[in-house]
C-alpha positions, 0 to 999 in steps of 0.5 A: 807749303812754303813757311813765312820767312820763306815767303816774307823773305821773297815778298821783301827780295820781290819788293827790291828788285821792283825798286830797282827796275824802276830805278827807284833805288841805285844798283849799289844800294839794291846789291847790298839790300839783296846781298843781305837778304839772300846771304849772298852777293852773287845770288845777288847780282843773278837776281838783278842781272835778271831784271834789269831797269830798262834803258831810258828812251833815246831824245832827238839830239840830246845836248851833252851832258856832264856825267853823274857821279856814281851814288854813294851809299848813306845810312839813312836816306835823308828824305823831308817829311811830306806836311800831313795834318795828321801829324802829331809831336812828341810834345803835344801835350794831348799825349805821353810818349816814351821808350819802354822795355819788357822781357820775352823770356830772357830777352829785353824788347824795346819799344815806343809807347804813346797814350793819352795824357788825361785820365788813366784810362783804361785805353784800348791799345794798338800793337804797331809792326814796322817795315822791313827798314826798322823802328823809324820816326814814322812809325813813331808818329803813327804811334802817337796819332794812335794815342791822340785818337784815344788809344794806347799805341805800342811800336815793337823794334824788332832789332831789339836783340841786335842793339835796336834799329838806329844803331845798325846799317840802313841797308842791311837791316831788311836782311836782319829781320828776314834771317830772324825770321817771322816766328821771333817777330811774332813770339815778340808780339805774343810778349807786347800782348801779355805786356799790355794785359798786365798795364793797369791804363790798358783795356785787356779786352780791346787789344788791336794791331797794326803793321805795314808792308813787311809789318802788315804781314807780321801782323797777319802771322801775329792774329793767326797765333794770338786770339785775343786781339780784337782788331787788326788792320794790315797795311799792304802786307804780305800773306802768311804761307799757312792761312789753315789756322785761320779759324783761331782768328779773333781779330776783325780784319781791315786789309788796305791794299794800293791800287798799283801794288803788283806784290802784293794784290795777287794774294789778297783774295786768297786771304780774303777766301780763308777768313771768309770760310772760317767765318771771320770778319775780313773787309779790303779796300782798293786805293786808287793810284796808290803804289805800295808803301804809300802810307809811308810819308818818310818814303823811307821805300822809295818815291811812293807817299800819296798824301790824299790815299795816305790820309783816306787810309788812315781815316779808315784804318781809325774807323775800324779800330773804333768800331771794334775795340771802342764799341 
């Protein structure tokens, strides 16, 4: 049975190559993600040789062209934020937002912490787990929508032990969070946890976690191994190898899944068939039209943001925390 960075390792290998085909990322960019994920350049250039995007179909007398200049590779894509209603400035005076530390052993965790700014609480909190890019602006607006919905919202940069996300290549990032491996992301949210139990603002009994497409499969190995969060809600993540652990589960479980997300999807029932047999709380819901990342409004994974499903998802995904750490 393959363990989870095995299986994260070919879910993030599987989610490039798809991009690749449908030429949502250059052939330059796609051979240094691969690269940085398999360790290898030829292995590389196998997988893509492999499954190469299809040639576009021919026009009739097609009017001649000036040849593109072959694409450069960027540190960061330079993508305009889609106008969402739900978002939520870092000046918004209904919260408090800043970058905080804490230590997992002799280890300095940074992270992005936001909660309402009227009363001291105690606030129910959400752990948020990142994509396989990093700690990016987007995942610190979720995390302030998370405090101006009530709660206390923590985002966990993975990175932290290799100088934090901003500070490291784009591209290469995907491969540094895969050779960690999944047993150290969970190990950091185990110390998030302990964190928040000893923050006097903090709810020690309503503790959830949030994550999406890589961090939506963290935040599964996460709930298999911490018992006392309380809710979770994965956004389109992949499924841990070793689901025999499901009993330990105290989380009720949300699982929001794109209608056109063939990475993923395939493994949903299999998750929902072990929670459901160890007599867990597991519900799913099927987006339609939705590609996968498509909460991602930053499309830091390629053209995937739908606005309409985005929103519908998260109206869920708040629903479901409020139900289960705000009852």
């Amino acid at each position: 049975m393959p363990n989870d960075t095995e299986v994260y390792r070919q879910y993030v290998i599987d989610e490039f190559l798809e991009d690749y085909q449908t030429r949502r990322v250059s052939r330059r960019d796609t051979l240094k993600l691969l690269a940085g994920v398999t360790g290898s350049l030829s292995v590389a250039g196998v997988l893509m040789a492999a499954c190469a995007p299809a040639a576009p179909a021919p026009t009739a007398a097609p009017a001649p062209t000036t040849p593109a200049a072959p694409p450069t590779a960027t540190a960061r894509p330079a993508n305009t934020p889609v106008p969402d209603d739900q978002k939520v400035a870092a000046t918004d005076p209904a919260i408090k937002a800043e970058t905080i530390t804490f230590k997992n052993g002799a280890d300095t965790i940074t992270a992005y912490l936001a909660r309402p700014a009227a009363g001291n609480g105690p606030f129910p909190a959400v752990m948020e787990c990142h994509e396989n890019r990093g700690l990016s602006p987007y995942n610190q607006d979720v995390t302030r929508r998370l405090a101006k919905s009530g709660y206390v919202g923590l985002a966990l940069d993975l990175l932290s032990r290799e100088g934090g996300t901003a500070k490291n290549d784009f591209n290469a990032i995907p491969g540094m969070l895969t050779t960690a491996g999944v047993p150290r992301h969970v190990s950091d949210f185990k110390a998030a946890f302990e964190y928040l139990q000893a923050q006097p603002f903090v709810n020690k009994d309503k503790v959830g976690m949030l994550g999406f497409c890589f961090g939506g499969g963290v935040t599964l190995s996460t709930i298999l191994q911490v018992p006392g969060i309380k809710a979770a809600v994965p956004f389109y993540g992949p499924v841990p190898g070793d689901l025999s652990n499901a009993k330990n589960i105290g989380a009720a479980v949300f699982g929001v899944y794109g209608e056109l997300d063939n990475n993923v999807n395939p493994r949903m029932p299999e998750l929902q068939k072990a929670l459901t047999e160890a007599g867990k709380t597991f519900q799913s819901k099927i987006y339609p039209g939705a590609p996968h990342a498509f909460h991602n409004d930053l499309n830091e994974n390629g053209d995937r943001y739908n606005a309409v499903q985005a929103k519908q998802a998260w109206t869920d995904a708040m629903a479901w925390f409020d139900k289960y750490l705000k009852a």
